[in-house]
VMD Tcl script that builds the backbone (N, CA, C; Angstrom):
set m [mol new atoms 309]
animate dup $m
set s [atomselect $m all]
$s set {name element resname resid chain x y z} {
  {N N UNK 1 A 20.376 10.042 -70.231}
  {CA C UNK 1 A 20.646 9.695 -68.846}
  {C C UNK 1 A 19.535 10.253 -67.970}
  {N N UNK 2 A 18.875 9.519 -67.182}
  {CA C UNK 2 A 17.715 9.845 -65.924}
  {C C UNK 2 A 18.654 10.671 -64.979}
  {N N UNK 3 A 17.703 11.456 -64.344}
  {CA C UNK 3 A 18.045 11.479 -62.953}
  {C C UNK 3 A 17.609 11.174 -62.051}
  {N N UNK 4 A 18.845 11.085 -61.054}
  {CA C UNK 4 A 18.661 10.391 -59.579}
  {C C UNK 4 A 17.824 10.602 -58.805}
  {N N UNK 5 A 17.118 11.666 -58.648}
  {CA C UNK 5 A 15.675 11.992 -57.915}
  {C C UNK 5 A 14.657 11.823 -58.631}
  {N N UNK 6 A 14.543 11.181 -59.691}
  {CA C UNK 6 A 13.146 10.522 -60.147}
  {C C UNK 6 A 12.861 9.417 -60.379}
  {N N UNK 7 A 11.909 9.106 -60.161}
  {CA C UNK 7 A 11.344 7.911 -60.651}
  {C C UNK 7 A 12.065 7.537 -62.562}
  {N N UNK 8 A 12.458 5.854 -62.371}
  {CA C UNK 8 A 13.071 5.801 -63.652}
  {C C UNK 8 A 11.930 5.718 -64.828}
  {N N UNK 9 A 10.854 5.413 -64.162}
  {CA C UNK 9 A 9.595 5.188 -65.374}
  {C C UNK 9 A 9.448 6.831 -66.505}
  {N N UNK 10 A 9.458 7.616 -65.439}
  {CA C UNK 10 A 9.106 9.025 -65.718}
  {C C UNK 10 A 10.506 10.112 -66.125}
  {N N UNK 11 A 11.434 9.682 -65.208}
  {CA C UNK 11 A 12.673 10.273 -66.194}
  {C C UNK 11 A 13.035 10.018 -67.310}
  {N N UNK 12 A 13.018 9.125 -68.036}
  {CA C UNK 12 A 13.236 8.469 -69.288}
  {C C UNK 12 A 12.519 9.603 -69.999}
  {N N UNK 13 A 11.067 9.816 -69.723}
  {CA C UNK 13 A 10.327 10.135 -70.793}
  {C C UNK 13 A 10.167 11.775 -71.272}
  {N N UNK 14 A 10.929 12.551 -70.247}
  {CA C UNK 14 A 10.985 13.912 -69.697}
  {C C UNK 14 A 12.150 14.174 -70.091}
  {N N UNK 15 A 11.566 15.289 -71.145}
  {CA C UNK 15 A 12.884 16.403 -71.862}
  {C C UNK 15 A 13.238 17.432 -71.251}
  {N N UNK 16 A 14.093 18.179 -71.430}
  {CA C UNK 16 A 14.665 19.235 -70.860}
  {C C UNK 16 A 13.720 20.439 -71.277}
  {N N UNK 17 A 13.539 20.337 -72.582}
  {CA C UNK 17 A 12.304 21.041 -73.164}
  {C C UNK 17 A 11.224 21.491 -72.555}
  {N N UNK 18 A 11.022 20.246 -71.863}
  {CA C UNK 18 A 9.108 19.942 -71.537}
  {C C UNK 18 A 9.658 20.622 -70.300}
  {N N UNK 19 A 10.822 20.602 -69.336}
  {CA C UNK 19 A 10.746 21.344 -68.030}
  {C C UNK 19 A 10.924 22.527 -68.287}
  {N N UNK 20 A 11.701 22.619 -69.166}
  {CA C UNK 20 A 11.762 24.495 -69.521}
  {C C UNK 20 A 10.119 25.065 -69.641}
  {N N UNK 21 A 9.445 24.446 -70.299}
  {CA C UNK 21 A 8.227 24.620 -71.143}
  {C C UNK 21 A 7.199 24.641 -70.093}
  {N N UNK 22 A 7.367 23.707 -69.016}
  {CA C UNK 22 A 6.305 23.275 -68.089}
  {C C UNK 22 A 5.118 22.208 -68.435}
  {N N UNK 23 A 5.582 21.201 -69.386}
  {CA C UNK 23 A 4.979 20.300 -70.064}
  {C C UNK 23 A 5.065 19.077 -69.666}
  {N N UNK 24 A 6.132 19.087 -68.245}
  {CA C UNK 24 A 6.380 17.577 -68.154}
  {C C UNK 24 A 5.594 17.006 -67.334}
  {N N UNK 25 A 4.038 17.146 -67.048}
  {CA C UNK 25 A 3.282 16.269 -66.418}
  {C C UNK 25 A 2.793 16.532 -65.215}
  {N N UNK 26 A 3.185 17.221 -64.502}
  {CA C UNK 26 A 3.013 17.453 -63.113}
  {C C UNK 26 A 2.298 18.541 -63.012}
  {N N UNK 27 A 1.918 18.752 -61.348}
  {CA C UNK 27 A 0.960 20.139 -61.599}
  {C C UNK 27 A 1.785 20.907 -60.551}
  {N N UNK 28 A 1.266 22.019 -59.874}
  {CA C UNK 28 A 1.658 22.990 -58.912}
  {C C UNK 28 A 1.650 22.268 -57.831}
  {N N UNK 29 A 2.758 22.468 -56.880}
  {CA C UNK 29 A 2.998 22.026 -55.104}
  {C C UNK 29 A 3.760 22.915 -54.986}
  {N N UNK 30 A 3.065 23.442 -53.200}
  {CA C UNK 30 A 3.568 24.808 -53.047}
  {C C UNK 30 A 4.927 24.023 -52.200}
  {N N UNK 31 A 5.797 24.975 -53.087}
  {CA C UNK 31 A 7.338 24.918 -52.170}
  {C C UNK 31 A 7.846 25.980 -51.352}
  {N N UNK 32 A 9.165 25.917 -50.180}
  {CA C UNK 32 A 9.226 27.040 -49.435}
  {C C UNK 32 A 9.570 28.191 -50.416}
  {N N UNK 33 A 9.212 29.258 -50.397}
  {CA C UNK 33 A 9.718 30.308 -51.360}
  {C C UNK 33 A 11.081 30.523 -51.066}
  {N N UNK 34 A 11.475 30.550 -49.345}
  {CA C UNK 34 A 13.394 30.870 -49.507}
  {C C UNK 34 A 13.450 30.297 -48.412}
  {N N UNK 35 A 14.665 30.234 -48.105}
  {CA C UNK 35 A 15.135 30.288 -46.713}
  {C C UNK 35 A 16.054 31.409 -45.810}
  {N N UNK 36 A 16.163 31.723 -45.085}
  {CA C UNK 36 A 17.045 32.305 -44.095}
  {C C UNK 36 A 17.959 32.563 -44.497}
  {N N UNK 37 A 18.961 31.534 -44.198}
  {CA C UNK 37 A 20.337 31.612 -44.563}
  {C C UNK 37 A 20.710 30.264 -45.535}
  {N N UNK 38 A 21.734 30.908 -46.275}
  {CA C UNK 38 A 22.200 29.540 -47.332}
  {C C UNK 38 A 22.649 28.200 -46.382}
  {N N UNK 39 A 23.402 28.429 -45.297}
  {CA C UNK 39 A 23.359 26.989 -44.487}
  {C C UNK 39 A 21.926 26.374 -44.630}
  {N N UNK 40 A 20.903 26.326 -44.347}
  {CA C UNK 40 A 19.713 25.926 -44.442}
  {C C UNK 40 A 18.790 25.204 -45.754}
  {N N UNK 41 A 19.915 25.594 -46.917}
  {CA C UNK 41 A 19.203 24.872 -47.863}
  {C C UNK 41 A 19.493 23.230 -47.688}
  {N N UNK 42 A 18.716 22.697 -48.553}
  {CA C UNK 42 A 18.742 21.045 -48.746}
  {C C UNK 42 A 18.802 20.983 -50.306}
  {N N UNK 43 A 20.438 20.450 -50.363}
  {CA C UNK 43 A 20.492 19.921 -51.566}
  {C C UNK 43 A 19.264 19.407 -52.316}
  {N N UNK 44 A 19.472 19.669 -53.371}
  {CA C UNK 44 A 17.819 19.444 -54.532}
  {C C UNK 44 A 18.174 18.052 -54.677}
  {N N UNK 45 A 19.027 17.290 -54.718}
  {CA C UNK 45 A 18.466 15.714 -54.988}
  {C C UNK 45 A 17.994 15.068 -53.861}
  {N N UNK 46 A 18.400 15.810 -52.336}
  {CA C UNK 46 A 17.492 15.429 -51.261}
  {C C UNK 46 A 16.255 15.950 -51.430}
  {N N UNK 47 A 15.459 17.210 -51.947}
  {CA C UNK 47 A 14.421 17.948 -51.881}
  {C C UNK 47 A 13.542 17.563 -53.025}
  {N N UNK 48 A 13.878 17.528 -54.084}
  {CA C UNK 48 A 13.372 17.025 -55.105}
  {C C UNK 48 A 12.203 15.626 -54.614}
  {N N UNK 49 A 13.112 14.845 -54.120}
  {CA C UNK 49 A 12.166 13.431 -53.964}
  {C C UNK 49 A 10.770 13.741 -53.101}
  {N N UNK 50 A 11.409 14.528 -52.106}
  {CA C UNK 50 A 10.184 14.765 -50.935}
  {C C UNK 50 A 9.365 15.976 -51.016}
  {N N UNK 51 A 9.296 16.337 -52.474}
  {CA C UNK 51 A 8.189 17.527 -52.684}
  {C C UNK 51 A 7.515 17.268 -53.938}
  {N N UNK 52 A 8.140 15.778 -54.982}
  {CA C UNK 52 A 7.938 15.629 -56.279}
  {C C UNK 52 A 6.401 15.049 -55.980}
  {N N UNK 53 A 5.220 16.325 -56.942}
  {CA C UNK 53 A 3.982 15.971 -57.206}
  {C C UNK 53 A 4.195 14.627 -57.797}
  {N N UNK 54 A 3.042 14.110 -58.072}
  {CA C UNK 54 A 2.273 12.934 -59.433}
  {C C UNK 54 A 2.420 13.622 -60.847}
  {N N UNK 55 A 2.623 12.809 -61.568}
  {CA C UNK 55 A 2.631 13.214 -62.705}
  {C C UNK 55 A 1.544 12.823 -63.177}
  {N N UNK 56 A 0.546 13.874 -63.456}
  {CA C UNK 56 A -0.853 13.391 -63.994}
  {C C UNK 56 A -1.535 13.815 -65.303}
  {N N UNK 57 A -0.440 14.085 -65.966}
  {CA C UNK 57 A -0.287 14.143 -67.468}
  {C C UNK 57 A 0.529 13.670 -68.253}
  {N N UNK 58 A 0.185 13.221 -69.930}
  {CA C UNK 58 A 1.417 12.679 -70.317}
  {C C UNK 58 A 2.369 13.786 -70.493}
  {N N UNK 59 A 3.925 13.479 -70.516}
  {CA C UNK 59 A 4.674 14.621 -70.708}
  {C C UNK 59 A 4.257 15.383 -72.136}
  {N N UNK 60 A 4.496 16.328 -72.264}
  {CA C UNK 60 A 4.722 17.104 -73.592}
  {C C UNK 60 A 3.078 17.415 -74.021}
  {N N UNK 61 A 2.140 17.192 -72.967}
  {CA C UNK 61 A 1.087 17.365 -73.677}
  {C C UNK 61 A 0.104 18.497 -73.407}
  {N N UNK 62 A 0.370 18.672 -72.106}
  {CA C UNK 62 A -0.534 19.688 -71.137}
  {C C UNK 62 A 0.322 20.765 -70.391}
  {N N UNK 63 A 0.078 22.092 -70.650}
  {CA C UNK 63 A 0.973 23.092 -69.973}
  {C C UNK 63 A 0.576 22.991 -68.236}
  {N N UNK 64 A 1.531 22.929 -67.144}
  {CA C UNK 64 A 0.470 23.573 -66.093}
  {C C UNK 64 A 2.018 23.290 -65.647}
  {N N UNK 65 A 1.879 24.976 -64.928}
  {CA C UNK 65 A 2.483 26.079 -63.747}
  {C C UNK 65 A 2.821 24.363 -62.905}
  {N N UNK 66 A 4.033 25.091 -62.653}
  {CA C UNK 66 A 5.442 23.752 -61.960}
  {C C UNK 66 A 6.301 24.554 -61.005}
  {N N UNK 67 A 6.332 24.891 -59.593}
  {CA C UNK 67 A 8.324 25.233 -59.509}
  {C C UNK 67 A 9.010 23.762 -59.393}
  {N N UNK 68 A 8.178 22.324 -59.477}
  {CA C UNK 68 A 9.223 21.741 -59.231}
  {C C UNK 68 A 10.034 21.614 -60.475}
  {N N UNK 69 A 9.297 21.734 -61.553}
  {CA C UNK 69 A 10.435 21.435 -62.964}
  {C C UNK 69 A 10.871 22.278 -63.250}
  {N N UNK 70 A 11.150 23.955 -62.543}
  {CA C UNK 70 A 11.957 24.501 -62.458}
  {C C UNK 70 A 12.985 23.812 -61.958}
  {N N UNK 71 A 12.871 22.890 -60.284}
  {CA C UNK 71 A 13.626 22.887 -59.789}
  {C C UNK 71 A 13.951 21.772 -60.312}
  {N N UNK 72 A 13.866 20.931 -61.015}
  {CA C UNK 72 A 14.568 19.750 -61.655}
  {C C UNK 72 A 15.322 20.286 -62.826}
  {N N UNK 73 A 15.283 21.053 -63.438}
  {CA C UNK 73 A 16.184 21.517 -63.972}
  {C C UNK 73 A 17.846 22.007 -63.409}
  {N N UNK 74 A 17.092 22.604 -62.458}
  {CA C UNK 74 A 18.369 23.557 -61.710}
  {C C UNK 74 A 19.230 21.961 -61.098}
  {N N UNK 75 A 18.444 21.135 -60.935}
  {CA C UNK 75 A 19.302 19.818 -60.484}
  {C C UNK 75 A 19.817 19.428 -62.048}
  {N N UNK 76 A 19.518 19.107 -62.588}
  {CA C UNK 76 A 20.075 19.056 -63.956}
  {C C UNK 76 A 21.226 19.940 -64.291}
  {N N UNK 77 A 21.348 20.813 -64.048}
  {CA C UNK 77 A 22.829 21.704 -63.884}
  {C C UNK 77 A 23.518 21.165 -62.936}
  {N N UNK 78 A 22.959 21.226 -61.723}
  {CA C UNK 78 A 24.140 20.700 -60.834}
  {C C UNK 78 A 24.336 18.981 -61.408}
  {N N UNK 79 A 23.596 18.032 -61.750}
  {CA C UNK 79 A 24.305 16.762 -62.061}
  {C C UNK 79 A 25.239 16.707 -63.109}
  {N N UNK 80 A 25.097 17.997 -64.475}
  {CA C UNK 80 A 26.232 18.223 -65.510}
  {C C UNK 80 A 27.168 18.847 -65.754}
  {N N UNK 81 A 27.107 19.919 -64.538}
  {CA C UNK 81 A 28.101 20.776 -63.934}
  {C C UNK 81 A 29.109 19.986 -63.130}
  {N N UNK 82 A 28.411 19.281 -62.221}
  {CA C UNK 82 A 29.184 18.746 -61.011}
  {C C UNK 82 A 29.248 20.191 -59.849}
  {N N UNK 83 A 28.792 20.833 -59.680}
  {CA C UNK 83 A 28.635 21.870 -58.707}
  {C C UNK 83 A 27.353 22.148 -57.664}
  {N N UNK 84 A 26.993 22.453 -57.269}
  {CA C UNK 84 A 26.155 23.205 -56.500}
  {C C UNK 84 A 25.221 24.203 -57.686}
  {N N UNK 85 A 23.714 24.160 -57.885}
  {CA C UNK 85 A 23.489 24.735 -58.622}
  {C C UNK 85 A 23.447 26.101 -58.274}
  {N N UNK 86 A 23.847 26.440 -56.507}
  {CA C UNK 86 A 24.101 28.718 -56.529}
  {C C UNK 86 A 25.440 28.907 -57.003}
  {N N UNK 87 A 26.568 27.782 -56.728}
  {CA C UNK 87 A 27.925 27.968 -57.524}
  {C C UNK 87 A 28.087 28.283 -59.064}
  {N N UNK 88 A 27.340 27.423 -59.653}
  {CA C UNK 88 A 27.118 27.210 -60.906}
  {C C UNK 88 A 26.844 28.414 -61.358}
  {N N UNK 89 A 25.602 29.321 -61.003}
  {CA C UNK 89 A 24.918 30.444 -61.355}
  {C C UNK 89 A 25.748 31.448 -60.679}
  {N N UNK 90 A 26.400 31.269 -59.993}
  {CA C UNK 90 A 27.770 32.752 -59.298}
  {C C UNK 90 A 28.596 33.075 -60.590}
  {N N UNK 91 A 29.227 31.659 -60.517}
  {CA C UNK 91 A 30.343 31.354 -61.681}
  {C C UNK 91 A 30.317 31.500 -63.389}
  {N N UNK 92 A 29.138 31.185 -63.517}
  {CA C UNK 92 A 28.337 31.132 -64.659}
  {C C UNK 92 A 27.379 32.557 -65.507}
  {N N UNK 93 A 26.806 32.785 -64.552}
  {CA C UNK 93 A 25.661 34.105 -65.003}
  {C C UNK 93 A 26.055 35.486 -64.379}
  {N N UNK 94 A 26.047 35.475 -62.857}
  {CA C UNK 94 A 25.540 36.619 -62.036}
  {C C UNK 94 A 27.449 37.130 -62.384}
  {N N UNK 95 A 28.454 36.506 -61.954}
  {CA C UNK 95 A 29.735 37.289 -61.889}
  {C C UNK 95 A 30.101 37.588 -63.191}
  {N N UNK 96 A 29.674 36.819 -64.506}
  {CA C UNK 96 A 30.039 37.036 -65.965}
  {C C UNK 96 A 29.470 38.561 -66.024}
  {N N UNK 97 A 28.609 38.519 -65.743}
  {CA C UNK 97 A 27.247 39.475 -65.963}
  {C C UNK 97 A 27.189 40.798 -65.098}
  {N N UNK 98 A 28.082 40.853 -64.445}
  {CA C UNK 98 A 27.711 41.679 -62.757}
  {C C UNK 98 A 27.061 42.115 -62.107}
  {N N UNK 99 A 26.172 40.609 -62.514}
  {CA C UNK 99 A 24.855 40.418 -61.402}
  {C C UNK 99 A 24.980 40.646 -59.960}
  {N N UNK 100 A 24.053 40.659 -59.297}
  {CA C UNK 100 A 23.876 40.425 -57.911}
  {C C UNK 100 A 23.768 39.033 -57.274}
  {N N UNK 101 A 24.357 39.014 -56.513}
  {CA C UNK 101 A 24.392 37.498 -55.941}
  {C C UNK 101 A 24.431 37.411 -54.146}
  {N N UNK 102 A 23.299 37.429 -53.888}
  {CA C UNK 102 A 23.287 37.964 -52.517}
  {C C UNK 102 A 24.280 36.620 -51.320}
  {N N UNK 103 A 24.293 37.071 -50.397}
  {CA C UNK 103 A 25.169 36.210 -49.961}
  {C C UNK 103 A 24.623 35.736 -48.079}
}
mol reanalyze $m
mol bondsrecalc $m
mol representation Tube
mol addrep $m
């Protein structure tokens, strides 16, 4: 299954792997590092589209430094979760764990 913030040519071809890995094609675009307050974020399938570099490699072939396929991942949780991907990681990691989870 693709996801909804990508292009269908290029989701198809992009493993979960290659984003873990940083293999899936794309290069570095600087993103905001945080925001303020959590009101202020923008859902990642709105953010995703309007920060997604070119993909100017084939996937799986060339390493190069990404936060967006970090952040397509973290959308990838929230589309198989069905949650919010800071819910997900409250619920999931930081409270299992008794992490910190700033608020």
């Amino acid at each position: 299954e693709s996801l909804n913030c990508l292009n269908q040519s290029h989701s198809q071809l992009i493993t979960t792997a290659q984003l873990l890995t940083q293999t899936e094609g794309t290069t570095q675009c600087l993103l905001g590092i945080a925001v303020p307050t959590a009101d202020q974020l923008i859902p990642l399938e709105q953010f995703i589209p309007t920060q997604m570099p070119p993909f100017i490699y084939p996937p799986g072939k060339i390493y190069s430094y990404s936060n967006i396929g970090i952040a397509l991942v973290g959308y990838l949780v929230e589309t198989l979760s069905n949650n919010p991907f800071s819910q997900y990681m409250e619920q999931n990691i930081f409270n299992p764990w008794d992490g910190f989870f700033p608020r």
